[in-house]
C-alpha positions as CSV (number, residue, x, y, z in Angstrom):
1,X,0.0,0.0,0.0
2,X,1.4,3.6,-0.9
3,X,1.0,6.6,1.2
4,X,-1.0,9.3,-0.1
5,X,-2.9,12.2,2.0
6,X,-6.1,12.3,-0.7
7,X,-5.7,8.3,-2.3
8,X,-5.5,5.2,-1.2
9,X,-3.1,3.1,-3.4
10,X,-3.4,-0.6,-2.9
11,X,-2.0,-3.6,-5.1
12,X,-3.0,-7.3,-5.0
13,X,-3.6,-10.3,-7.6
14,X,-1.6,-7.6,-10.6
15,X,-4.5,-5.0,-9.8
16,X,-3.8,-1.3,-8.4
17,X,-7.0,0.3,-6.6
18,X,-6.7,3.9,-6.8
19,X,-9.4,4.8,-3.8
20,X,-10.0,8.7,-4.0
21,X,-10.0,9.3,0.2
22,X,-11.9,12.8,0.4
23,X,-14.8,11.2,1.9
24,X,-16.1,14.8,3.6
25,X,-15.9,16.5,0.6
26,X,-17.4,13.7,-1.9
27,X,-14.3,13.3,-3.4
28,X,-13.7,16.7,-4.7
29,X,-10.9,17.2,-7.0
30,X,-8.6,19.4,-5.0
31,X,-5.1,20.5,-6.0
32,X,-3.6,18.0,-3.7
33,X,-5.4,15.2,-5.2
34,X,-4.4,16.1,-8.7
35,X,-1.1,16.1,-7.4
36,X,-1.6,12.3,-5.7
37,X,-2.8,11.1,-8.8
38,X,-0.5,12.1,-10.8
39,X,1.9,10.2,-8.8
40,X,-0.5,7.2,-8.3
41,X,-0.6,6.9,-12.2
42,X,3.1,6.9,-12.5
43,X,3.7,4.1,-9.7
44,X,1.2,2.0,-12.1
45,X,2.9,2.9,-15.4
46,X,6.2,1.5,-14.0
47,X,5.0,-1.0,-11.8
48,X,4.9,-4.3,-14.1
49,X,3.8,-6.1,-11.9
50,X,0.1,-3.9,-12.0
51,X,-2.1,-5.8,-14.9
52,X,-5.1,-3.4,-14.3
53,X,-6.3,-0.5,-12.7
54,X,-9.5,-0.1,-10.6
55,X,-10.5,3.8,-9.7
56,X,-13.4,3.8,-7.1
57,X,-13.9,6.8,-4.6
58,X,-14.8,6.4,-0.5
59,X,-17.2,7.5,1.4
60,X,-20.8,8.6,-0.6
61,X,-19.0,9.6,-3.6
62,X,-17.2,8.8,-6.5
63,X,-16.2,12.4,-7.4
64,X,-18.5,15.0,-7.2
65,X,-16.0,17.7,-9.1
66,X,-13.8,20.1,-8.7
67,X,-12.9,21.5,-5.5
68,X,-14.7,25.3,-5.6
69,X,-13.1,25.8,-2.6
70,X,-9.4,25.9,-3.7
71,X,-10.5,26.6,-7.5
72,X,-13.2,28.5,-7.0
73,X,-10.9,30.5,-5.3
74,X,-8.2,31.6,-8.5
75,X,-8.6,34.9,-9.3
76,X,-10.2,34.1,-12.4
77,X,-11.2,31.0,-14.2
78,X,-8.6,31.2,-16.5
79,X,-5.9,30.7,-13.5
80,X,-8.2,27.5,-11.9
81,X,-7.8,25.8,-15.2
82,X,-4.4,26.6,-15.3
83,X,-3.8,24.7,-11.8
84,X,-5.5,22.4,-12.7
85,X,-3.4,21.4,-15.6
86,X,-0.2,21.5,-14.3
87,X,-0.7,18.3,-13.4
88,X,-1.5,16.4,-16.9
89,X,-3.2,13.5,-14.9
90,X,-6.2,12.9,-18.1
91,X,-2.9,12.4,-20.7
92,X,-1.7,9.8,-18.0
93,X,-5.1,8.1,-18.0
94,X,-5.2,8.0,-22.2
95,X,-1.4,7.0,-22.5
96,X,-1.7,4.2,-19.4
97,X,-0.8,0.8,-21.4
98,X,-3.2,-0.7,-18.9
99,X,-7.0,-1.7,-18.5
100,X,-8.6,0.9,-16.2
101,X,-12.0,0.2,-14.5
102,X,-14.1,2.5,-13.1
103,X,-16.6,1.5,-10.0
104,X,-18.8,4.5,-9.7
105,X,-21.3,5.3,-6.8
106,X,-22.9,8.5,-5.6
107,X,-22.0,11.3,-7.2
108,X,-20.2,11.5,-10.4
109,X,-20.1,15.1,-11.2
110,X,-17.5,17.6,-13.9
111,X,-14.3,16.2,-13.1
112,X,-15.8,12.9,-11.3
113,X,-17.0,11.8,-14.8
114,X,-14.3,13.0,-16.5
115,X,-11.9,10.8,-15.2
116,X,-15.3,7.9,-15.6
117,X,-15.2,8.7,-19.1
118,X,-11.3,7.9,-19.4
119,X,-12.2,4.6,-18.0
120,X,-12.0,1.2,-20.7
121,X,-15.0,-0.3,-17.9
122,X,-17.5,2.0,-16.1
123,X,-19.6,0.2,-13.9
124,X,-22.2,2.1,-11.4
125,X,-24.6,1.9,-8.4
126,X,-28.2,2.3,-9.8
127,X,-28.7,5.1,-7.3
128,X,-25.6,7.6,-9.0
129,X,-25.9,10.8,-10.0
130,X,-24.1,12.3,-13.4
131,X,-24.0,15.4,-14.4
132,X,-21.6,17.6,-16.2
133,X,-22.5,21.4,-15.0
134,X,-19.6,23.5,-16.4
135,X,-21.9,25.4,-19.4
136,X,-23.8,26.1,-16.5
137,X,-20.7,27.5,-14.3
138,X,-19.9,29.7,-17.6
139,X,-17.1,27.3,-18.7
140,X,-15.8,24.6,-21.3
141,X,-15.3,21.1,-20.2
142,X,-11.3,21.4,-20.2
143,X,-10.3,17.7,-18.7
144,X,-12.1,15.8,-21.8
145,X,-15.6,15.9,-21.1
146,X,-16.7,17.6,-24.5
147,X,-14.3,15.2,-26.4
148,X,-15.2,11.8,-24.5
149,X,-18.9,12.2,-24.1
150,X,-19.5,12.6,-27.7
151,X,-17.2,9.1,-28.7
152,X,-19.2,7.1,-25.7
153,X,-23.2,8.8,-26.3
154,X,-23.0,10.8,-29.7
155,X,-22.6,14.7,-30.3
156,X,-26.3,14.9,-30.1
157,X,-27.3,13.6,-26.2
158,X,-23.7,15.3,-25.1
159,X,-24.9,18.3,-26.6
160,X,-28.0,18.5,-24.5
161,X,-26.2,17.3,-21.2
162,X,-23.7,19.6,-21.5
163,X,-25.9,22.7,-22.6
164,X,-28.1,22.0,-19.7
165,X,-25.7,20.5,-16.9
166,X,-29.1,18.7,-16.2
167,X,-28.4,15.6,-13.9
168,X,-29.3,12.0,-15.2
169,X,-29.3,8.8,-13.0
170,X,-27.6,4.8,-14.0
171,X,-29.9,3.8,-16.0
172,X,-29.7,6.8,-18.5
173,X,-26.3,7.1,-18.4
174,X,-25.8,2.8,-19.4
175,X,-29.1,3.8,-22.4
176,X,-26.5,6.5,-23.5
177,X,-23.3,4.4,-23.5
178,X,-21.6,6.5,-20.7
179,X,-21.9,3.5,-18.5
180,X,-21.3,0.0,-19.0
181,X,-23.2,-1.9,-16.6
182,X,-25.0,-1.0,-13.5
183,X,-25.0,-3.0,-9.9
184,X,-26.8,-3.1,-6.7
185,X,-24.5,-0.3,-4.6
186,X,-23.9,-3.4,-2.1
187,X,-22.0,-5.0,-5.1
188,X,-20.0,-2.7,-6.6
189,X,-17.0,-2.6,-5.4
190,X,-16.7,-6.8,-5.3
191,X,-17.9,-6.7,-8.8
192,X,-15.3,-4.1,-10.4
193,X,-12.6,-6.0,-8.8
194,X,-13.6,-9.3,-9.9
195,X,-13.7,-7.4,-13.7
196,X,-10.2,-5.8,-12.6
197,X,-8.4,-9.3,-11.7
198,X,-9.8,-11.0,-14.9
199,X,-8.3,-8.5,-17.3
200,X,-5.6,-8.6,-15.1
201,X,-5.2,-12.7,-15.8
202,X,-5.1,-11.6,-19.3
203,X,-2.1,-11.1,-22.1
204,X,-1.4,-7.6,-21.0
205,X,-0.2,-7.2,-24.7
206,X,-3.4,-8.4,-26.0
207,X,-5.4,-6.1,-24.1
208,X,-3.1,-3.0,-25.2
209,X,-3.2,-3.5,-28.4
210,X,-7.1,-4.3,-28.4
211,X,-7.2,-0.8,-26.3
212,X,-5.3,1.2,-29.3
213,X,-7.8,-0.4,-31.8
214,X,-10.6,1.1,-30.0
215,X,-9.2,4.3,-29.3
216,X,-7.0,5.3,-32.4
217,X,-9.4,3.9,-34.5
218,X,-12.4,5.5,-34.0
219,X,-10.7,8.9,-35.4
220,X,-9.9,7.1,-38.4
221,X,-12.2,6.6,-41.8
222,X,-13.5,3.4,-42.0
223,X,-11.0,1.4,-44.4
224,X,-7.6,2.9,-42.1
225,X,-9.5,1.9,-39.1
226,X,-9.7,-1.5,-40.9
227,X,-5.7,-1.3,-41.8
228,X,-4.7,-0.4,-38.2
229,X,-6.6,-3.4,-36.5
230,X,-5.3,-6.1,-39.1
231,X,-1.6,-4.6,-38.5
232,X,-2.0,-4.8,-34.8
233,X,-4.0,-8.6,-35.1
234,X,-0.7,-9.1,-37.2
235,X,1.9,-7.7,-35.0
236,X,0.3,-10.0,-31.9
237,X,0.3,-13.0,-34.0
238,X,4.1,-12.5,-34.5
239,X,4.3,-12.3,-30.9
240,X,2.8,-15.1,-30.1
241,X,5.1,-17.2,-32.6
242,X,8.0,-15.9,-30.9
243,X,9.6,-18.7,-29.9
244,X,10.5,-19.0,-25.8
245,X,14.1,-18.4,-24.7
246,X,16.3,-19.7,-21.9
């Protein structure tokens, strides 16, 4: 287990559960937390022996946002998103080589389903609450929200949830694609790390190279999408012909 003040890192059977420990303020995303993650996410990328990642949050929250107590606080908006990115913790989510599930409960909110969205596995509590209210603050998503949301539920439904910052519950945000499966709240966590340990029993290179399919693929026409999956079925086929040394 690794010390943080705002996570709790712990690693067993080749998974690394990154526990977001602001349970009195829902999980906020504060400037120390950024700062924890950040760190978190590099022990993982150099850790081999971590297979998978599990994110989950304690207390009544996954994340509900930013902290407007240290952000809210900048002397203009401009400045809070420029704390905020001095860590580049959403880059370290897209570049990690590794599965990342996401066990989501309470409140999700801004930030909170930002780093959802970043997730390869979102799985949530029937009783969470979504909701994406920085139009409504007088800002732009600016950690991936108005570039994710559209790739998981279409430019049309992110449109109208992030014009209206409305919140939506489980069951709208699995009908929209922003959530994979739902589970009783009593289940969640035992659920997303039963998910976590089986991709984590997996070819590591398999799964990284099915990830960069998915991802790089989808901002590619059709017949280079194609192209880029049969070089990467091809490449892992090499692989696996390799024959074993010593």
């Amino acid at each position: 287990m690794a010390s943080f003040s705002t996570i709790i890192y712990e690693k067993s059977s080749g998974v690394a559960h990154l526990s977001l420990n602001r349970p009195r303020q829902l999980n906020a995303y504060s400037v120390a937390m950024r700062d924890d993650f950040a760190q978190a996410l590099d022990a993982v990328a150099e850790d081999p022996e971590v297979k998978s990642v599990l994110i989950s949050g304690r207390g009544r929250a996954f994340c509900a946002g930013a902290d407007l107590s240290e952000f809210g606080t900048a002397p203009s908006q401009v400045i809070a998103r420029n704390v905020r990115w001095q860590r580049d913790v959403w880059g370290q989510l897209i570049d990690l080589p590794k599965p990342i599930v996401a066990g989501i409960h309470g409140y999700c909110i801004g930030s909170g389903l930002e780093i959802a969205l970043l997730a390869d596995v979102r799985i949530a509590t029937e009783d969470t609450v979504f909701s994406m209210p920085e139009v409504r603050l007088g800002m732009i998503p600016a950690a991936g929200g108005s570039q994710t949301m559209p790739r998981h539920a279409g430019p049309s439904r992110a449109l109208d949830l992030l014009f209206t910052g409305r919140r939506f519950d489980a069951l709208e945000a699995m009908q929209m694609g922003l959530v994979s499966r739902t589970a009783p709240a009593q289940d969640l966590l035992g659920l997303a790390w039963d998910f976590a340990v089986r991709l984590a029993e997996m070819p590591s290179g398999l799964l990284a190279a099915l990830r960069t399919a998915l991802r790089d693929g989808a901002d590619l026409p059709m017949p280079e999408a194609l192209e880029h999956e049969r070089r990467l079925a091809a490449a892992m086929m090499d692989i696996d012909r390799q024959p074993e040394t010593g």
